[in-house]
C-alpha positions in Angstrom: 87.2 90.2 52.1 84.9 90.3 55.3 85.8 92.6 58.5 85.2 90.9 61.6 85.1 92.9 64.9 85.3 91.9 68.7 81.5 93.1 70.0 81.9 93.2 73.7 78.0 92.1 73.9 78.8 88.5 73.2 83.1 89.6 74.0 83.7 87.5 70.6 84.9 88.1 67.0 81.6 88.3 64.5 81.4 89.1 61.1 80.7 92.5 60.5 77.0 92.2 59.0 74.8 95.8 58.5 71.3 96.3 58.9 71.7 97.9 54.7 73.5 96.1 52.9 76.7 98.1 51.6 75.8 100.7 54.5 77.0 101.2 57.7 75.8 103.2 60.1 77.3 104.2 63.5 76.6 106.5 66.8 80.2 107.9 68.4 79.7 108.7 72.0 81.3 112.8 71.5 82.6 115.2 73.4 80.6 116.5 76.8 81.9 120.5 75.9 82.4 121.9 78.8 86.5 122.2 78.5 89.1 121.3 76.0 89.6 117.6 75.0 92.2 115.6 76.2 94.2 113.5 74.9 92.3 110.7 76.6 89.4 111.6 74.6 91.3 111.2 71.7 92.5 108.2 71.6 88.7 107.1 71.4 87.6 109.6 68.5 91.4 108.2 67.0 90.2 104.8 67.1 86.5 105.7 65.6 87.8 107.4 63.0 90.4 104.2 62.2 87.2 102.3 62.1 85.2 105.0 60.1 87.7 105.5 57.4 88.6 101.5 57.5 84.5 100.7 57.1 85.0 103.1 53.6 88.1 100.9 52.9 85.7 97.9 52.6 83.5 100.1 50.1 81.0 101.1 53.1 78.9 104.2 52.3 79.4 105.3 56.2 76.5 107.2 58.4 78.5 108.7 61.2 76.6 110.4 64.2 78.8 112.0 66.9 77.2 114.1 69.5 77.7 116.9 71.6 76.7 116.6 75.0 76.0 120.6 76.0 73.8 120.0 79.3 74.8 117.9 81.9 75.7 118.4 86.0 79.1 119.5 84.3 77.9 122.2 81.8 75.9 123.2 84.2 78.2 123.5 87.3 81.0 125.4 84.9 78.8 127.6 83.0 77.4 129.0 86.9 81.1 129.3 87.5 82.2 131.7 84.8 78.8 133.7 85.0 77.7 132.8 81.1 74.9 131.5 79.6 75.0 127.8 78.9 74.8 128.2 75.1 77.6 130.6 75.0 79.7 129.3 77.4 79.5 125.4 75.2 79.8 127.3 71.9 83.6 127.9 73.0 84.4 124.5 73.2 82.2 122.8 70.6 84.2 125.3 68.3 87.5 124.1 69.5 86.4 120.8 69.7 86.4 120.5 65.7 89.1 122.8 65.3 91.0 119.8 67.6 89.6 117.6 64.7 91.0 118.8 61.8 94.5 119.3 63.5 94.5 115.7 64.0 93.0 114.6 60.5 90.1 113.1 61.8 87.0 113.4 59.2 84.1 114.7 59.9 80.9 112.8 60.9 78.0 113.2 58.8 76.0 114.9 61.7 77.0 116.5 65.0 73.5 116.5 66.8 73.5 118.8 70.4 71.5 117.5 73.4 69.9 121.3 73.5 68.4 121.1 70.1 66.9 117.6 70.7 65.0 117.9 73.8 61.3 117.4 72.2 62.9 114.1 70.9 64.1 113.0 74.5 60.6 114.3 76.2 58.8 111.9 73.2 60.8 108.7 74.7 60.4 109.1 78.4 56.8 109.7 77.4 56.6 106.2 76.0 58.8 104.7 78.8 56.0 106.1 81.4 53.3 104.9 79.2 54.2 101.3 79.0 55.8 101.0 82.9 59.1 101.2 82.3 59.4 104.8 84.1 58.1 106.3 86.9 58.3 109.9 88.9 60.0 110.0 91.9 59.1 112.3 95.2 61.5 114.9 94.0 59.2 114.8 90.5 61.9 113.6 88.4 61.2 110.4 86.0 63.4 107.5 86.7 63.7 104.4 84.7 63.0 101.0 86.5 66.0 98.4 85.9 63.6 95.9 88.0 60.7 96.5 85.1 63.6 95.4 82.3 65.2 91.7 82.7 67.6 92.4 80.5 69.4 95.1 82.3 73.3 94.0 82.8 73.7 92.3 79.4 76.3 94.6 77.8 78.7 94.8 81.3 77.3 91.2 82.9 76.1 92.2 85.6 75.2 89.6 88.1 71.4 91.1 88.4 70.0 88.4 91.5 72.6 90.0 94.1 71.9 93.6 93.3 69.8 96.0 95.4 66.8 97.3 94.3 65.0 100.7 95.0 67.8 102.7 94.8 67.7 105.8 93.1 70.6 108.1 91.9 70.0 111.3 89.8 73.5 112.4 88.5 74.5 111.5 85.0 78.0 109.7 86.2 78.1 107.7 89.3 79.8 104.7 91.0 80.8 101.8 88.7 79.5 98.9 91.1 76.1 101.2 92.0 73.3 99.8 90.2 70.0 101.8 90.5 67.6 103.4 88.9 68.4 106.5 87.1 67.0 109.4 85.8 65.5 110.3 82.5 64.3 113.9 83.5 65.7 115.9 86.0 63.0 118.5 88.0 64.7 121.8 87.9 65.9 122.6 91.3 68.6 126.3 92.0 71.3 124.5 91.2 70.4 124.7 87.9 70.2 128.2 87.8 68.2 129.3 84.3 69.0 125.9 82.9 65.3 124.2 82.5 62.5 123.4 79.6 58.9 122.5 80.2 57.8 118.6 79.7 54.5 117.4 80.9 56.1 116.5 84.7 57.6 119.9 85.0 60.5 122.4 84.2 63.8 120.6 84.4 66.4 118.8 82.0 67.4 115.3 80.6 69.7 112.6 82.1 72.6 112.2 80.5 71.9 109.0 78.8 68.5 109.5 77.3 70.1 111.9 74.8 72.2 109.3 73.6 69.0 106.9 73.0 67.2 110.0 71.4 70.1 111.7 69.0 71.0 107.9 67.9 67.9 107.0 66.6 66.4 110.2 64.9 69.3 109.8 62.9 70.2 106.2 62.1 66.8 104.3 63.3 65.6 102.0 66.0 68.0 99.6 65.2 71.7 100.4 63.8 74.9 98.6 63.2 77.8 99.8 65.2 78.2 101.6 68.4 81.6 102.9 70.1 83.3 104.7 73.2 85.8 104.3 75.5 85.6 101.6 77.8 84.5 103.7 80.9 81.1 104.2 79.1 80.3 100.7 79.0 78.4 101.2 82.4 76.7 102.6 83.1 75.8 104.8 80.2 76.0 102.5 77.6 73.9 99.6 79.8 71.3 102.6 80.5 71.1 103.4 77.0 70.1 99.7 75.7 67.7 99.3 78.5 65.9 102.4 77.7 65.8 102.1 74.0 65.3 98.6 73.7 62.2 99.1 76.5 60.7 101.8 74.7 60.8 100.6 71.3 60.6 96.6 71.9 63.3 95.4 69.4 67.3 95.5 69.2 68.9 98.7 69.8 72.3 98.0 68.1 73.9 94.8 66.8 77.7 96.0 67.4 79.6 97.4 70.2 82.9 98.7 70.2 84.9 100.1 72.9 88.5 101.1 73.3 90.8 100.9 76.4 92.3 103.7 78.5 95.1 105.8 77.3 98.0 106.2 80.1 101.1 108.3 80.4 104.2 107.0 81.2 102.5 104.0 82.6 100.3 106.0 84.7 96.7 107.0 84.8 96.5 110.5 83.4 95.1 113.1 85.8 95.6 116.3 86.9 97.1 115.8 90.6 100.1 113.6 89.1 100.7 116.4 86.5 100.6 114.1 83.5 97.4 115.6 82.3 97.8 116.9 78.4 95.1 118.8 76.4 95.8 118.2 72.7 96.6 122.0 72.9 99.2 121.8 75.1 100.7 119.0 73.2 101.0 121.4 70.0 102.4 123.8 72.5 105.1 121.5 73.4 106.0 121.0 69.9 104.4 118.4 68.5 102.1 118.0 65.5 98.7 116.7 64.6 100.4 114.1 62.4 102.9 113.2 65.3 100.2 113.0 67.6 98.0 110.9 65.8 100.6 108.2 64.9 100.9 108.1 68.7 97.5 107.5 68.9 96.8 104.8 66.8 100.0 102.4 67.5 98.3 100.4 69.5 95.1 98.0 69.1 91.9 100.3 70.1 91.7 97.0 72.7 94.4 97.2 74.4 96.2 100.5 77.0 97.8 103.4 75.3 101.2 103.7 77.0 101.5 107.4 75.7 105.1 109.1 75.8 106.8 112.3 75.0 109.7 110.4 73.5 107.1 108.1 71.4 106.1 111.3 69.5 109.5 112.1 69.3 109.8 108.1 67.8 106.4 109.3 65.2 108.3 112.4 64.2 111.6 110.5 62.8 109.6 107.5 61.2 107.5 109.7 59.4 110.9 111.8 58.5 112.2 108.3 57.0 108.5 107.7 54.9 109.1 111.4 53.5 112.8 110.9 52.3 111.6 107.4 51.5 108.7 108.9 48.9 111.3 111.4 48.2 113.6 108.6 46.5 111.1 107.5 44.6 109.9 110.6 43.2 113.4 111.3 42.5 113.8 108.1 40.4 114.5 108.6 36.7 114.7 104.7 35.8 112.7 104.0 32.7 111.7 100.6 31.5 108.7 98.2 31.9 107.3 97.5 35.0 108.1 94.3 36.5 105.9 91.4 36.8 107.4 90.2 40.3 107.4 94.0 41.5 103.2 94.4 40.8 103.2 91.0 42.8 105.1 92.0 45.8 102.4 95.4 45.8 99.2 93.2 45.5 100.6 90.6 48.3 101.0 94.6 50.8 97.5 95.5 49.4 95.8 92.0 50.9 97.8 92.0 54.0 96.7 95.5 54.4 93.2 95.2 54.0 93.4 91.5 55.8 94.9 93.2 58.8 92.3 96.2 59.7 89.1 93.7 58.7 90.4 91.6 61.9 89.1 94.0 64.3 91.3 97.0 63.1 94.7 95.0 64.3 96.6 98.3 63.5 99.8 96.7 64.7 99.9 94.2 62.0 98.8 96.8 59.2 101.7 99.3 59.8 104.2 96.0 59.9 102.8 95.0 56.2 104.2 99.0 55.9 107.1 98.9 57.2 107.9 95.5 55.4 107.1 97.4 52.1 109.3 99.9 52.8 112.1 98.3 53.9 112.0 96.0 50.5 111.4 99.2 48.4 114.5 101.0 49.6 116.6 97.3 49.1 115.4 97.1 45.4 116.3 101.0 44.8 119.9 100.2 46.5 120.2 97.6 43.9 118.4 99.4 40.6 115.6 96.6 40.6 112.9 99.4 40.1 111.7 101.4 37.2 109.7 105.0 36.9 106.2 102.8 36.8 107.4 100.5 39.5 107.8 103.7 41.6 105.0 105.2 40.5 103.0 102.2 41.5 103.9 102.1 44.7 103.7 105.9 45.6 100.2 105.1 44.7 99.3 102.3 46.6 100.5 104.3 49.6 98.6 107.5 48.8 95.9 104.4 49.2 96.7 103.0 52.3 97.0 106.9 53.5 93.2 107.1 52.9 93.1 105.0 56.2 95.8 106.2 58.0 95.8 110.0 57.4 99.3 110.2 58.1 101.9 109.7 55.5 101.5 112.7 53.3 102.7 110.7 50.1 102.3 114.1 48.0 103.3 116.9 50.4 106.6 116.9 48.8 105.6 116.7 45.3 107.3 119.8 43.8 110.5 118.7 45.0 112.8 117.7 47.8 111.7 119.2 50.7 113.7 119.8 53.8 112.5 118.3 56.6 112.8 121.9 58.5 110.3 123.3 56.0 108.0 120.2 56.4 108.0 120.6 60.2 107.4 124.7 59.9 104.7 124.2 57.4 102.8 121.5 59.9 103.4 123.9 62.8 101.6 126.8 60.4 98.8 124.3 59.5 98.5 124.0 62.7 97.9 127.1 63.6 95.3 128.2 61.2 93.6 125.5 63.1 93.3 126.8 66.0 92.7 129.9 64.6 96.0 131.9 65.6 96.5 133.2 62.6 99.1 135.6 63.8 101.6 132.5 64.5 100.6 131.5 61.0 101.7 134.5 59.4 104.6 134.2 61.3 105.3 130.7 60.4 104.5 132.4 56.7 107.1 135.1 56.8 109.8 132.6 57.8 108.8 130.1 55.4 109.4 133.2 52.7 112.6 134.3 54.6 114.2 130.4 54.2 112.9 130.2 50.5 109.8 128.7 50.5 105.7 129.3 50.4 103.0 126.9 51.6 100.0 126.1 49.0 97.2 125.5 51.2 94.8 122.0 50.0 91.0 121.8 50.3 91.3 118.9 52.2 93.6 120.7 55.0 96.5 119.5 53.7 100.0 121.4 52.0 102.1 121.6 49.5 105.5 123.5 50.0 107.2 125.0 47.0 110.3 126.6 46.6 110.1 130.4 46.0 
């Protein structure tokens, strides 16, 4: 079975084809660390990890890279702000950054590369750039790459390159969405960057924002690599600057696959801080909510289309995955013994396809939870009606612990020692949660009330729980 995705660089569906056979390597625009991801931003590293954990699904050995962006005009301007040093004041977010990541069961990537500790690699391509007359250095001494000197510039967003202006400069890392221009590669240190600077060969300054993608990309995966995402607003123009200057400096394709994911709203309504509909995912956790609850939310919809995200939605994720524990409940409960059933082992295999069929065209998350849901609903009618044995359930418990290894959500096991109130399954995920974000004094809380009602919380390897009854 193939995976086809829609790569906005010819906006069509294409077979999914790696540079390695049987490998697949990606590059993950991450987080710029200079305050706490929203939830915004996590609909984006939601949907990369869908496609992560699906590309392993399709027996993929997977080379994530996800950077850290730790200097840029926003770094910068904060860290001036609260009177610290750039590398401590990043190190606060960076740590709850992946703290964020576990609470929402997103795996890790197999490297987290920070701008800081690349620069050498970013001074090596602008170098090259200069050499062969892409680049040049500007009055104010800063090296600016020359869209004019690369015909290809415009091919990712289709840009209309015969009516644009040329000769026009701009300097900060995120600008105007209809401004095409030059940009910069290395910034010349001026006071606004305060003791942020490294020597290069042009002078003390600092990189442009999208030369560190271009440089932490392919120290780690190569020149050329298979898949890269982000949300839609980094099509341009960070993701157009990155192709020009990679391709330019290294004279060959810089990836074959892009992927990018729409906007998440709330309530219909772009999020942002003025409307007051802006939510960390700490403040969602505050309001009650859980990772799991959270992530369903987040992955309902196609990574293609707008996240209408809602309060009452999570409040919609916390009752179906109620329903999925009582339903994995019943069948653990089921003492039926007999032969399994021919038709039964059909009906799995049939989910099992129309799973995998589903997320290889283009992750179509929609249709995958239906083949779910479907499979649930027939479960429960054959229970009603005794038509399933102990290795009929058993059988299906297991084919959802596998489609769990995409979804991350359904806990097929977390009530294995027995039935487990769905109060104790809610305190346990609030605890989990906790230890997460490192309050641990909620967690012993959470502990000591978890004792008081009966019950103590096994803590997995894999950040998951098993509650048993005291």
């Amino acid at each position: 079975m193939t995976i086809k995705f829609f790569n906005t660089l010819g906006r069509r569906l294409e077979e999914f084809k790696p540079v390695n056979a049987g490998e697949a390597r990606m590059y993950t625009c991450g987080p710029t660390v200079y305050n706490y991801a929203h939830i915004g931003n996590f609909r984006a590293y939601v949907f990369e990890d869908l496609l992560r954990r699906t590309l392993k699904y399709f027996g993929y050995k997977v080379t994530q890279v996800m950077n850290l962006t730790d200097v840029d005009d926003k770094t910068i301007r904060d860290s001036r702000k609260q009177k610290m040093s750039l590398n401590d004041f990043t190190a606060i977010y960076k740590q709850a950054f992946f703290e964020d990541l576990k609470t929402l069961r997103i795996e890790p990537a197999e490297f987290y590369p920070a701008a800081t500790d690349h620069i050498n690699e970013m001074i090596a391509i602008i170098r090259s750039l200069l050499d062969q007359g892409f680049a040049y250095q500007a009055e104010d001494r800063s090296i600016y790459f020359s869209i004019a000197k690369f015909p290809d510039y415009g091919k990712l967003a289709k840009i209309d390159m015969e009516n644009q202006r040329s000769g026009v400069r701009i300097k900060t890392d995120e600008y105007a969405k209809d401004s095409v221009a030059d940009f910069a590669l290395w910034k010349a240190w001026d006071e606004n960057d305060g003791e942020v600077k490294w020597d290069s060969p042009w002078g003390p300054g600092r990189p442009g924002w999208h030369i560190e993608c271009s440089a932490m990309s392919m120290k780690y995966l190569g020149k050329t690599f298979d898949i890269h995402t982000g949300g839609i607003d980094n099509m341009f123009p960070h993701h157009e600057d990155e192709i020009a200057q990679s391709e330019a400096a290294n004279s060959c394709r810089y990836v074959n696959f892009w992927l990018h994911c729409e906007h998440l709203i709330i309530n219909g309504e772009k999020m942002s801080k003025s409307a007051g509909n802006f939510f960390t995912l700490r403040e969602m956790v505050e309001k009650g909510f859980n990772g799991r609850e959270i992530r369903w939310v987040l992955l309902s919809a196609h990574y293609r289309k707008k996240l209408n995200f809602t309060f009452e939605a999570c409040e919609q994720a916390r009752m179906q995955l109620r329903r999925f524990s009582d339903f994995f409940m019943r069948l653990k409960e089921l003492k039926q013994n007999g032969v399994a059933s021919p038709q039964f082992a059909e009906t799995l295999r049939q989910a099992a396809d129309s799973f995998k069929a589903a997320l290889g065209d283009d992750l179509n998350i929609s249709e995958a939870f239906a083949v779910l849901f479907s499979l649930q609903r027939e479960i429960n009618r054959l229970l009603d009606e005794n038509q399933i044995n102990r290795a009929d359930a058993d059988a299906a418990l297991e084919l959802f612990r596998n489609f769990d290894t995409v979804l991350a959500l359904l806990d097929v096991d977390a009530a294995a020692e027995g039935k487990v109130p769905a109060q104790i399954l809610e305190l346990a995920e609030k605890r989990r949660n906790a230890r997460n974000t490192k309050d641990f004094a909620a967690a012993d809380a959470i502990r000591d009330e978890l004792k008081n009602l009966g019950w103590m919380v096994e803590d997995a390897p894999d950040g998951g729980f098993r509650c048993k009854p005291l």
